[in-house]
N, C-alpha and C positions, 0 to 999 in steps of 0.2 A: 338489836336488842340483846341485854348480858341473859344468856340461857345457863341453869344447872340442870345437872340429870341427878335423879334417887332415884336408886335402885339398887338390891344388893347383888340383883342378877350380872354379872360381869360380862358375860356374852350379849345381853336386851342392851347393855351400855354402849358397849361397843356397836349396834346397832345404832342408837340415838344419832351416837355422834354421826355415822354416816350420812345419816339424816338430814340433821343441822345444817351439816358441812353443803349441802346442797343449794339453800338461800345464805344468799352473802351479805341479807341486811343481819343474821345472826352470828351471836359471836359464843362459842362455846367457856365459859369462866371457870367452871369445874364440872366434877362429880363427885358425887358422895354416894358410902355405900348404904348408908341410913337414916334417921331423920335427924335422929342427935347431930351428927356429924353439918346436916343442912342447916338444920339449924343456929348454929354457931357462926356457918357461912355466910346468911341470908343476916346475921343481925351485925356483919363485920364486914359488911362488899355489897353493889350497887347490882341487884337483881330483877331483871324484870320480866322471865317467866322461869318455871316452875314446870319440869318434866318430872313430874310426884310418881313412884308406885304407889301401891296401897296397901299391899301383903310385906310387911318387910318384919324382921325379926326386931324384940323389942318396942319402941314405936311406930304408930303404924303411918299414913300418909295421909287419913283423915284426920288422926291425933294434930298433926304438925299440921294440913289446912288448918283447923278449927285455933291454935295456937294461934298463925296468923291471920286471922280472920278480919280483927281490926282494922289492917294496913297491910294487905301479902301484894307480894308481887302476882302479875298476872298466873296463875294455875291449870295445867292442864293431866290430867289424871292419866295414866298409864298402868295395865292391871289386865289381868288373865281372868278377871273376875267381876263377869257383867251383875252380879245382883248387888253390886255396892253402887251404882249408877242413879239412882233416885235419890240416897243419902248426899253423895259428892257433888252433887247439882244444888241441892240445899245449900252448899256452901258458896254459891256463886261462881262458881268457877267457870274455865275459859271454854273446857272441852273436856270430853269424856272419852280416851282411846282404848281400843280392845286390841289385844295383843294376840294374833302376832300383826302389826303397824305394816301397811303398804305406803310405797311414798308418795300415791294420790291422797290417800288419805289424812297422812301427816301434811301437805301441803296444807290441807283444804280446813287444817287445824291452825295453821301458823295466819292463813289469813284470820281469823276470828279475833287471834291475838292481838294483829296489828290493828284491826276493826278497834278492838276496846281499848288501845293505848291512846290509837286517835280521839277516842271521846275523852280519854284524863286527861290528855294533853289537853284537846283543845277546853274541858271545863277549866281549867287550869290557866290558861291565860286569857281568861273571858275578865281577870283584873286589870289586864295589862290594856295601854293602850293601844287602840285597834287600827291605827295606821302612823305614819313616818311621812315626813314629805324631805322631798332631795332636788337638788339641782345637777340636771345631767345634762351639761351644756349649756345650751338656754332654757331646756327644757326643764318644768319643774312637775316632779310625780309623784302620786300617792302612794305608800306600798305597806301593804299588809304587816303589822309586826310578827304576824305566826305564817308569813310566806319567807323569811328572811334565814338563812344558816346560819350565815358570816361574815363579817367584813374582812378584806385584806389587804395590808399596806403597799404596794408598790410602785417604790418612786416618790413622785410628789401627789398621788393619787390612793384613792380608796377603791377598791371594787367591793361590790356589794353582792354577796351569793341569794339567790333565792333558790328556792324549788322549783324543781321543771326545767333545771339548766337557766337559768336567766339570769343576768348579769348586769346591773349597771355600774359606772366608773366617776367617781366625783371628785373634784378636787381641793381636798383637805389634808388636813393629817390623823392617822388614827387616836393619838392624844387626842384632839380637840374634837373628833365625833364622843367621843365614850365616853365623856363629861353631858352628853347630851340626849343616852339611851336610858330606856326605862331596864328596872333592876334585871332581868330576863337577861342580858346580855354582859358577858363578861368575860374580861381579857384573861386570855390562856398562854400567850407569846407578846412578844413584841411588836410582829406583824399579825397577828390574827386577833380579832376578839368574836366569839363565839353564842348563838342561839342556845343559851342551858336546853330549854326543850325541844331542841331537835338533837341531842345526844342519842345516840344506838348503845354505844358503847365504846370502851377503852383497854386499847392494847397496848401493856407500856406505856411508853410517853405518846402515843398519838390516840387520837379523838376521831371516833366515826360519826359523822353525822350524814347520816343518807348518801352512803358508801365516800365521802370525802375524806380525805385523813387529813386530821388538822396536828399540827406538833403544842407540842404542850411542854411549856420552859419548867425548870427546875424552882424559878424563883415565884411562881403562879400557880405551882402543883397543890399547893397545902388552901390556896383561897378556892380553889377550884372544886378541892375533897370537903370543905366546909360549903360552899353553896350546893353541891348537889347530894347533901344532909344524909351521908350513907349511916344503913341501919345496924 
């Protein structure tokens, strides 16, 4: 998941990031030293949590929640000042941290996060159709559309990534499956076409989808920044 840090504190920053750096399903996309500055970021780049202060010069980090309140990426409060806790909850937010941050503590926040992206997620493709059948072998299987990563072309075969490590291998070509996937899936390379809603995030030209790095062509970059409708 794309993490930003607010704060104007440059040393609390420098902490974050240590932080972060610790789970590898996150991916640190900036910092900013205020909300103005977040703000700008959050409405020009693919965000999906929010290490907010609250005390910052200027704008404050309820100001910018409430701002985003409509549509914000997931939000987790960081603040030397517990009496604003009752108000920042009001605004739905993922977690309320008190400063100074232990890294049990920070963990035990990032799971909550992941907790509620899996419910957008999965409300999210409660459109889609809820399974796929394949021929693998002779064998023919059901498979979940929200257990699926990726497909990948190798050879005169497809392999199909699921979650959990699973694997099966079909024999087609990736042209003639991707004429046959519900809109959720779309080609990112020539050999890969990709789960939109298993994306974590993007570094460069590569694609993390639950720690996989998938490459992402030059000529698929621009349909790729338009289906995942950054704000």
């Amino acid at each position: 998941m794309n993490c930003l840090i607010v704060d104007d504190n440059q040393v609390f920053r420098l902490l974050l990031k240590k932080l972060i750096a610790m789970d590898s399903s996150l991916v640190l996309v900036a910092e900013c030293e205020n909300a103005m500055e977040a703000h700008h970021h959050i409405m020009n780049n693919q965000v999906d949590i929010i290490f907010l202060d609250i005390m910052m010069p200027g704008m404050s980090g309820l100001e910018l929640a409430k701002i985003l309140e409509d549509k914000p990426p997931l939000i987790i409060f960081t603040t030397s000042v517990a009496e604003h806790a009752v108000e920042a909850f009001s605004l739905n937010v993922v977690d309320f941290l008190l400063k100074p941050i232990s890294p049990a503590r920070f963990l035990k926040s990032i799971e909550k996060a992941k907790s509620a992206n899996h419910k957008y997620q999965t409300s999210s493709d409660t459109q889609l159709p809820e399974f796929i059948f394949i021929r693998d072998s002779n064998i023919v299987r059901r498979v979940k559309v929200v257990d699926i990563l990726y497909f990948e072309a190798i050879g005169d075969y497809v392999k199909i990534q699921l979650i959990g490590n699973i694997d099966y291998s079909i024999h087609s070509s990736l042209k003639n499956i991707e004429t046959k996937l519900p809109q959720v899936f779309l080609r990112v390379h020539r050999s890969f076409i990709i789960n939109l809603n298993k994306i974590d995030g993007i570094e460069g030209k590569t694609l993390i989808l639950d720690k996989n790095l998938i490459p992402v062509s030059d000529s698929y970059r621009a349909n790729l920044n338009k289906s995942m409708k950054f704000l």
